[in-house]
C-alpha positions in Angstrom: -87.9 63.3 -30.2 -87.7 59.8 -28.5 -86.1 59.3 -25.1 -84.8 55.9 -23.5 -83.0 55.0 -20.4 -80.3 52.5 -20.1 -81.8 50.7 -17.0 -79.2 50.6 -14.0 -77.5 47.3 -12.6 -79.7 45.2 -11.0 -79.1 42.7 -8.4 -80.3 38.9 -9.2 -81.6 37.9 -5.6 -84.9 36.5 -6.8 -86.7 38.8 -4.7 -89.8 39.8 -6.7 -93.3 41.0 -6.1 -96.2 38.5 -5.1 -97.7 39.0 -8.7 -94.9 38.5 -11.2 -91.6 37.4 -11.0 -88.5 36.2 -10.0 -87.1 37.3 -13.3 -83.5 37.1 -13.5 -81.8 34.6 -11.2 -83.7 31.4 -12.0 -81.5 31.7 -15.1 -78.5 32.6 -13.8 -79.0 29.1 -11.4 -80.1 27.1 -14.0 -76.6 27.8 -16.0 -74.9 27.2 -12.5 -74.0 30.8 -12.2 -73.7 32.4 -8.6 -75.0 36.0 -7.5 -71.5 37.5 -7.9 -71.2 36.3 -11.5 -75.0 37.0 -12.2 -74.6 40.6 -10.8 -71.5 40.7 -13.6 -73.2 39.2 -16.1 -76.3 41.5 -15.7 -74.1 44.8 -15.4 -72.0 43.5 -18.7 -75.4 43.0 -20.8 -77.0 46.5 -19.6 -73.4 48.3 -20.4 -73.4 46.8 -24.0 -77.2 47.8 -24.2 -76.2 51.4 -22.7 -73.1 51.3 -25.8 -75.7 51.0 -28.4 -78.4 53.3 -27.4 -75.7 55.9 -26.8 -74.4 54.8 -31.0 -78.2 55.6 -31.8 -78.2 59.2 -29.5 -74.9 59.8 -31.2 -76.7 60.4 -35.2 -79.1 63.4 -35.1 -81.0 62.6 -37.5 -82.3 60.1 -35.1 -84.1 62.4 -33.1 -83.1 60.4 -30.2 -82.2 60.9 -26.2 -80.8 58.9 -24.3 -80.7 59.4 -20.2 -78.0 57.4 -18.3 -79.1 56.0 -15.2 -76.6 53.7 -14.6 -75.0 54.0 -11.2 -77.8 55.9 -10.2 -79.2 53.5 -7.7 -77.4 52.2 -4.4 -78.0 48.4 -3.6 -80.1 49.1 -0.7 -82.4 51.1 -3.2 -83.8 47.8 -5.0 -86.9 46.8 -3.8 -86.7 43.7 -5.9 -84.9 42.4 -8.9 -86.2 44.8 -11.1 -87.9 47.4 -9.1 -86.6 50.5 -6.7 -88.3 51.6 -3.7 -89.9 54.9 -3.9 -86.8 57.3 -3.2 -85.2 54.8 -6.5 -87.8 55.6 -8.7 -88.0 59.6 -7.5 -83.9 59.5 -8.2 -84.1 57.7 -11.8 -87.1 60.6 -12.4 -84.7 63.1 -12.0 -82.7 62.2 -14.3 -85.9 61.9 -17.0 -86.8 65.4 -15.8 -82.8 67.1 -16.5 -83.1 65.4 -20.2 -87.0 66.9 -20.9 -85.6 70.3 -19.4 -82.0 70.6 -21.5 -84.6 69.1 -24.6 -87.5 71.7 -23.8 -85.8 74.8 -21.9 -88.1 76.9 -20.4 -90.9 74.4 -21.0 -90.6 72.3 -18.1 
């Protein structure tokens, strides 16, 4: 059995860690977009993503879980454009850990 996660909505602020990065609003300003329409454009693309892995979950035969955690994040919880702060990354585990429990009961 696979498992996937839908990412949540990220805000493009160009905030990134010292090794990597910014990721998504050097695009957004090189089409002239600002950070409300970014934001939109970001949350539209991982909705459609969420729509298909949710089609894939939907067949059986695929073997295939996926855990929603979109919405699960507050904006204060990004650390970066990409990346939670600890108590993020604990609340998007949860929701790993309720899918591997209703998948395995009594094994986790």
């Amino acid at each position: 059995m696979d498992f996937a996660h839908c990412y949540d909505f990220p805000l493009p602020t160009g905030f990134h860690p010292d090794c990597v990065g910014p990721w998504l609003k050097p695009s957004l300003d090189f089409y002239g977009w600002n950070f409300g329409q970014g934001t939109a454009i970001c949350r539209q693309a991982l909705m459609d993503f969420k729509a298909l892995l949710k089609r894939l979950a939907g067949d059986p035969a695929n073997l295939f879980t996926m855990i929603d955690t979109q919405g699960v994040l507050a904006p204060a919880d990004w650390a970066n454009e990409l990346h939670p702060y600890s108590a993020g990354f604990r609340n998007l585990a949860s929701k790993f850990v309720d899918a591997l429990r209703a998948a395995f009961p009594g094994r986790i």
